[in-house]
BAGUDO-483968 format. One record per residue (C-alpha): residue in one letter; x, y, z. Coordinates in nm, 3 decimals. Each point is the difference from the previous one (the first is absolute). Example, Ala and Ser with C-alpha at 12.3 -4.5 7.8 and 13.67 -1.06 7.14 Angstrom:
% BAGUDO-483968
A,1.230,-0.450,0.780
S,0.137,0.344,-0.066
% end
This chain:
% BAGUDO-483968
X,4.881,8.780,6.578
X,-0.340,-0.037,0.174
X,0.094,0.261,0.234
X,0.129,0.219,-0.233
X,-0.331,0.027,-0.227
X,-0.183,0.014,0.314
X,0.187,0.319,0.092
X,-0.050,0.198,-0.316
X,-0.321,0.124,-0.007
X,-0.064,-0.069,0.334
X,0.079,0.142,0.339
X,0.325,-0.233,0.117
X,-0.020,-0.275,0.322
X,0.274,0.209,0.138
X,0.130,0.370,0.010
X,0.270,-0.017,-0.257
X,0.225,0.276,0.180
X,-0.007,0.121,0.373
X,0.173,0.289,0.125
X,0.335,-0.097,0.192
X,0.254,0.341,0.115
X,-0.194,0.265,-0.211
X,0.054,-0.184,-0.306
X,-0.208,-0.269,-0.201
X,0.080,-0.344,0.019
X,-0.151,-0.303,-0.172
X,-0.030,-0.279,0.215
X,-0.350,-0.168,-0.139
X,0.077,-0.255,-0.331
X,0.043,0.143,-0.340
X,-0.281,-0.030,-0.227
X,0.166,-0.276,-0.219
X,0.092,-0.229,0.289
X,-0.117,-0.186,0.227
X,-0.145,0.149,0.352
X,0.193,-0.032,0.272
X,-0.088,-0.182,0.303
X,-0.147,0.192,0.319
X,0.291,-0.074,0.226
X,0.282,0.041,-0.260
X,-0.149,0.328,-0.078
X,0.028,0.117,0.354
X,0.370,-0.111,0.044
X,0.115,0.161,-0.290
X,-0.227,0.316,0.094
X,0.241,-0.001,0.301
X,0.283,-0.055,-0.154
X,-0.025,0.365,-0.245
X,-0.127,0.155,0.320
X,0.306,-0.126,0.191
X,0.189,0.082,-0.353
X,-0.131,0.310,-0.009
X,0.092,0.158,0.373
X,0.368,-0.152,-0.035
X,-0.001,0.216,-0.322
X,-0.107,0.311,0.205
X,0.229,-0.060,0.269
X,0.266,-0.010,-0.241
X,-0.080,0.286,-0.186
X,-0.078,0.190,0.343
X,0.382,-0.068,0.086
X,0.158,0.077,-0.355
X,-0.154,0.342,0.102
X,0.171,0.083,0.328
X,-0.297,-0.137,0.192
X,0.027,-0.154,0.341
X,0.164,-0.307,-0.062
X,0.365,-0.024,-0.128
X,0.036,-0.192,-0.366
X,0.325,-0.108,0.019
X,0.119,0.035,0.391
X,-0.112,-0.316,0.150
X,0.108,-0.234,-0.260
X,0.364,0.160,0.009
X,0.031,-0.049,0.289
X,-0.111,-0.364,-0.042
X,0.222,-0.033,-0.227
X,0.287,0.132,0.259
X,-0.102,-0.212,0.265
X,0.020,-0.295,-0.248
X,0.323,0.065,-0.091
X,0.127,0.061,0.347
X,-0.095,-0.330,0.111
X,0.146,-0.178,-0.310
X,0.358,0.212,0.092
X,-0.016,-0.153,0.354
X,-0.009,-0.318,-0.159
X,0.273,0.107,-0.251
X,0.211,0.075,0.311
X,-0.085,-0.336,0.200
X,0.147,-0.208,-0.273
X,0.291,0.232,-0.052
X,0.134,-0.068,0.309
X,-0.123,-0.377,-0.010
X,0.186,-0.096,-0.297
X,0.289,0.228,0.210
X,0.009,0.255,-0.277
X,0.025,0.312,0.164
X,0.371,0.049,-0.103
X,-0.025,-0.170,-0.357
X,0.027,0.417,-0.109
X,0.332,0.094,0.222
X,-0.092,0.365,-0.100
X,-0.259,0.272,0.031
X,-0.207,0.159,-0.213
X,0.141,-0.225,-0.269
X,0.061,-0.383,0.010
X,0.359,-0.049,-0.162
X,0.030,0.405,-0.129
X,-0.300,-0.062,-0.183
X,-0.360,0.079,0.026
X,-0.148,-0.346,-0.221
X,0.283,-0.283,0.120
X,-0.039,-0.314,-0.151
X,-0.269,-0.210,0.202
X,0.081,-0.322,0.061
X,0.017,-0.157,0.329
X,0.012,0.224,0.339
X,0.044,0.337,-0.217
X,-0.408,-0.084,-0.166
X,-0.110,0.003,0.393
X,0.191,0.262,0.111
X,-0.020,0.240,-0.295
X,-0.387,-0.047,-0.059
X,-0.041,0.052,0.360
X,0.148,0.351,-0.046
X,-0.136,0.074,-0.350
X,-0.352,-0.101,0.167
X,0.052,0.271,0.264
X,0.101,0.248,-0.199
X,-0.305,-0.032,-0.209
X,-0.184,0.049,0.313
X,0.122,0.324,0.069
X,-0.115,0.084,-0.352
X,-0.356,-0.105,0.069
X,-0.042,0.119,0.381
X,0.084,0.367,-0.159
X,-0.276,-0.026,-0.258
X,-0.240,-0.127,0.199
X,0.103,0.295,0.240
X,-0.040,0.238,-0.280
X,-0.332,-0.189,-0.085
X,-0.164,0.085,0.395
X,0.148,0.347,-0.056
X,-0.190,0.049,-0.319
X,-0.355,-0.190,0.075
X,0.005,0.070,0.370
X,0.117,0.357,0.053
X,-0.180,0.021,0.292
X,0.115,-0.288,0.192
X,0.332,0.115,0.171
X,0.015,-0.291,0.214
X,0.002,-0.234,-0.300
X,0.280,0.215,-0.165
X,0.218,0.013,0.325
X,-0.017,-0.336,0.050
X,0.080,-0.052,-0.367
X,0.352,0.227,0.054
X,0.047,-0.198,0.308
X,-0.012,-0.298,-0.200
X,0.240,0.120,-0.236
X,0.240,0.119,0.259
X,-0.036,-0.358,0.087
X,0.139,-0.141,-0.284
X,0.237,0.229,-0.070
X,0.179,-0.053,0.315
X,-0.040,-0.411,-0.033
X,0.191,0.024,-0.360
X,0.245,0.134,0.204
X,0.033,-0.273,0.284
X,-0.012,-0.223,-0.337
X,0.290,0.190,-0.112
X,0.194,-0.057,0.351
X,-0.113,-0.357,0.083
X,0.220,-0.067,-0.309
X,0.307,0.273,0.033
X,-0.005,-0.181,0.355
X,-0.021,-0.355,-0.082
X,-0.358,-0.044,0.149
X,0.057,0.145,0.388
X,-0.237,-0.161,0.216
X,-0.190,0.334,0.111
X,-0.002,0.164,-0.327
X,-0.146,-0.342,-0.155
X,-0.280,0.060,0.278
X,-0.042,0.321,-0.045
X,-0.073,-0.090,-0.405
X,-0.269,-0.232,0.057
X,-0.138,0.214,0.326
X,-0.082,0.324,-0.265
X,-0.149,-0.237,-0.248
X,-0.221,-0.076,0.257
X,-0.120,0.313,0.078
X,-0.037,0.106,-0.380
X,-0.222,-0.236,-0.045
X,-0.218,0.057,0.283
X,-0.016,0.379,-0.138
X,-0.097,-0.123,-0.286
X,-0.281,-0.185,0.171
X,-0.131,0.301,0.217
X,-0.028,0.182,-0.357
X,-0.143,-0.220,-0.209
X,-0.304,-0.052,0.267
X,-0.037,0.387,0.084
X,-0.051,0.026,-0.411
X,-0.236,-0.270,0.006
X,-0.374,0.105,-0.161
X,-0.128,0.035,0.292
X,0.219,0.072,0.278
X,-0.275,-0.029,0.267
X,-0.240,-0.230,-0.098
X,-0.338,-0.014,0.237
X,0.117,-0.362,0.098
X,0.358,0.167,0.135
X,-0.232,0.274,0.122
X,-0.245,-0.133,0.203
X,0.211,-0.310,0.138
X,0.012,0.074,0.387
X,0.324,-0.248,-0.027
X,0.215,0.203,-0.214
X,0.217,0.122,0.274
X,0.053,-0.396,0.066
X,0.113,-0.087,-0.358
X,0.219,0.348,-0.030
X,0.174,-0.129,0.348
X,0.013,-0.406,-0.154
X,0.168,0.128,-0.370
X,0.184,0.227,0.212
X,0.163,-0.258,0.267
X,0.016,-0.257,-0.301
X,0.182,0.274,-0.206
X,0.233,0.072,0.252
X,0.084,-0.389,0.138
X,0.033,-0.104,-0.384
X,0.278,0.251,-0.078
X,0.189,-0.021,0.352
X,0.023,-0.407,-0.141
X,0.059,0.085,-0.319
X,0.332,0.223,0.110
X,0.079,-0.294,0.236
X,0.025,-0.232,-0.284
X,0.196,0.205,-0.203
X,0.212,0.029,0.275
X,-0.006,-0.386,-0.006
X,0.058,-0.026,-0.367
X,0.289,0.220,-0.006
X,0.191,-0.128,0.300
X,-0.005,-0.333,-0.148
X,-0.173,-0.140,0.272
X,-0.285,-0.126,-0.211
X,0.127,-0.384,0.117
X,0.113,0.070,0.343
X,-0.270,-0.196,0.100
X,-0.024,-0.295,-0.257
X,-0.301,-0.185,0.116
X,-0.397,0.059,0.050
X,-0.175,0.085,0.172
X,0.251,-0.086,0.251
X,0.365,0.221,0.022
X,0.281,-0.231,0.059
X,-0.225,-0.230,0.120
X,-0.138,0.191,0.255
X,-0.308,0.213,0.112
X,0.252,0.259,0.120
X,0.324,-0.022,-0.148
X,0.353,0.084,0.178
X,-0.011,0.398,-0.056
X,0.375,0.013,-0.002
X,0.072,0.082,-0.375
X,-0.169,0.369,-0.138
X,-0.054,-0.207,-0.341
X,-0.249,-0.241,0.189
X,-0.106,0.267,0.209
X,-0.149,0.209,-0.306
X,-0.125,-0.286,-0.149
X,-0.181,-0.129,0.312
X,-0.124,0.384,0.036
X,-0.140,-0.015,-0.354
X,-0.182,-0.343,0.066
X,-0.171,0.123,0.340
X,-0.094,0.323,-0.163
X,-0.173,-0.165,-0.317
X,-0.231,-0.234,0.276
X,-0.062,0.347,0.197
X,-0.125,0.121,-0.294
X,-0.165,-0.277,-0.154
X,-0.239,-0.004,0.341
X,-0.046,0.405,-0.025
X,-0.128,-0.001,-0.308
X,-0.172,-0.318,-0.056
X,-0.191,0.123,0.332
X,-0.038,0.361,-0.125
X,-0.136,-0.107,-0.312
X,-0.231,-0.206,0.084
X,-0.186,0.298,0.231
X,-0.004,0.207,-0.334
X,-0.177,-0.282,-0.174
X,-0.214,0.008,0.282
X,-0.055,0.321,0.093
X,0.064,0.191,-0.289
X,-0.321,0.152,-0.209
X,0.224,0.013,-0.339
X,0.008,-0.213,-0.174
X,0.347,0.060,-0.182
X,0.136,0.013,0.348
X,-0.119,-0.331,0.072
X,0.171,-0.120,-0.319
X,0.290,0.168,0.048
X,0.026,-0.165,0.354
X,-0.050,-0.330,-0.083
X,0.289,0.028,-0.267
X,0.238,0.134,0.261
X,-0.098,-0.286,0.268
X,0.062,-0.293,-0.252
X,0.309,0.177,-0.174
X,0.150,0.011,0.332
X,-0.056,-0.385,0.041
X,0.151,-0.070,-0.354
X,0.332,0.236,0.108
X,0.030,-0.191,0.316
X,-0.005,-0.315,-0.217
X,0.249,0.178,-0.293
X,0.237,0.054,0.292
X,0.013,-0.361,0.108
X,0.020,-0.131,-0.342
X,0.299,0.231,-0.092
X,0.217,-0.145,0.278
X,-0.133,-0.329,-0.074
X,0.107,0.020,-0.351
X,0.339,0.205,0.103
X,-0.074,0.331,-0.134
X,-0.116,-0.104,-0.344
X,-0.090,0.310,-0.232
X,-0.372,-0.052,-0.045
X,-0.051,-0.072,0.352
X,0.230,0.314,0.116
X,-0.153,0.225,-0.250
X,-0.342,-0.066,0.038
X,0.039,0.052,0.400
X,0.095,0.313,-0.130
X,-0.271,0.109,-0.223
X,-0.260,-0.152,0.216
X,0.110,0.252,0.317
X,-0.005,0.281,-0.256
X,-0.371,-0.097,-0.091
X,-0.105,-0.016,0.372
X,0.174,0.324,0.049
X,-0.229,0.124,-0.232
X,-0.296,-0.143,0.096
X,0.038,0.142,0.349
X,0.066,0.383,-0.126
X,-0.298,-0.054,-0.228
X,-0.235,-0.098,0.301
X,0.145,0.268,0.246
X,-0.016,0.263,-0.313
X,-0.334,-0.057,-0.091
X,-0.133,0.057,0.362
X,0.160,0.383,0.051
X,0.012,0.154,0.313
X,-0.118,0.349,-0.149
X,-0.149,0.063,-0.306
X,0.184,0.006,-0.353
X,0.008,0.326,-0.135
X,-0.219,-0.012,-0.367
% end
């Protein structure tokens, strides 16, 4: 109350309001309280200013301005649910589900079967994807609305969509089929590369798509070339384990780190051949880009880069891990699907690293 009386009547410790954005804001204590101390005022002095340009960035983009309201976190929100229909399809095939609907479009004639058992797996699976094709399109119409100017965005965003239309349709004949080998493949290959789109736009829509750490990093070509050979090694091993998966050759070699108790094994069966093929490829890689990362932490002057580096490096030691522990523990469905979700994630930590470093310039 002491400082109250002292403040009527009397000029006041502390300015009452300052001016924050234009506008007044009153950061110094009311008159009927007590004052506030020094450093306390200053934090929450930042905290309206801080307040205060969020609030005009916001407003700025409700307008049309320069940065899209609704873009990036759509396709956040895609990428999200991309990852988690990867999954969706992992344990679909590890619980050996993929024929629990014998029909397509419809799972026994109808469109909402009863779930129980195989048909919850296999029918969410397909509901999931469905929904994404729902949600890719309105995010598309989303870029084409608050980015009318960026036709690369767009095209990429019908490319996308092309995407998924055709993989509904190798969903629709891996079924019709009873899961053929290639087609199987092929299903897992396009998710793959939808995803990875999905990467390359959700970085070129970033707030700032050339930041002056990208900018002025003399190693950029470096960490376009590491996300770029990571990219490409990731998703070369990712088809190889499909291939793996859907050959049933996932226990053709039953032991680790050894196969058949062996460094080399006999290469006289094409099960143990793929398998073998799938284990040397995962070390190549591991060594790659463990060794590629680590000259982007060092190298690189961004700092996201470096971040982004470090998460691929030590994902790939975890996958080479996953893969051991899933024949260790004969295929078992958490082990299996995380190895799956995991190479999704480094897939997409690689296009994110190569996509942030361009070649060219992004059109604004």
């Amino acid at each position: 109350m002491r400082a109250g009386h002292e403040a009527v009547g009397g000029e006041s410790r502390r300015p009452h309001a300052d001016r924050v954005g234009g506008r007044g804001v009153r950061t110094g204590p009311p008159q009927n309280r007590r004052p506030i101390p020094q450093g306390l005022s200053q934090r929450r002095l930042r905290h309206v200013q801080a307040g205060a340009e969020r609030h005009g960035g916001a407003l700025r983009m409700a307008r049309g301005g320069s940065l899209p309201l609704m873009v990036r976190p759509a396709l956040q929100f895609i990428l999200l649910w991309t990852l988690a229909l990867l999954l969706l399809g992992s344990v679909v095939h590890a619980t050996e589900s993929s024929l629990a609907c014998p029909d397509w479009p419809t799972c026994f004639g109808t469109m909402m079967p009863e779930m129980t058992g195989g048909v919850f797996w296999e029918h969410l699976h397909r509901l999931w994807a469905g929904a994404l094709v729902l949600f890719f399109l309105a995010a598309l119409i989303i870029v084409r609305r608050q980015l009318p100017g960026r036709t690369d965005i767009f095209r990429l965003g019908v490319a996308g969509l092309v995407l998924l239309v055709v993989q509904s349709v190798l969903g629709g004949l891996t079924v019709i089929y009873r899961l053929p080998d290639a087609i199987s493949t092929s299903h897992l290959a396009l998710a793959f590369i939808f995803l990875g789109l999905v990467t390359v736009m959700l970085v070129r829509t970033g707030p700032a798509a050339h930041p002056a750490s990208i900018a002025g990093d003399p190693a950029g070509g470096m960490v376009r070339r590491a996300g770029m050979w990571a990219a490409c090694l990731v998703f070369v091993q990712s088809v190889v384990g499909a291939l793996v998966r859907h050959t049933d050759s996932g226990m053709a070699c039953p032991d680790v780190p050894l196969c058949l108790g062996r460094v080399i094994p006999p290469l006289d069966h094409p099960m143990v051949q793929l398998h073998f093929l799938h284990r040397v490829l995962g070390l190549v890689l591991a060594v790659v880009v463990v060794t590629q990362a680590w000259l982007v932490i060092t190298r690189s002057g961004d700092p996201v880069s470096r971040r982004l580096a470090a998460c691929l490096g030590a994902g790939v030691v975890c996958q080479v891990l996953l893969g051991f522990l899933s024949v260790a523990f004969r295929l078992g469905v958490p082990y299996v699907s995380a190895h799956t979700l995991l190479a999704a994630t480094l897939l997409t930590l690689a296009v994110a690293m190569a996509a942030r470093h361009p070649a060219a310039a992004v059109p604004a």
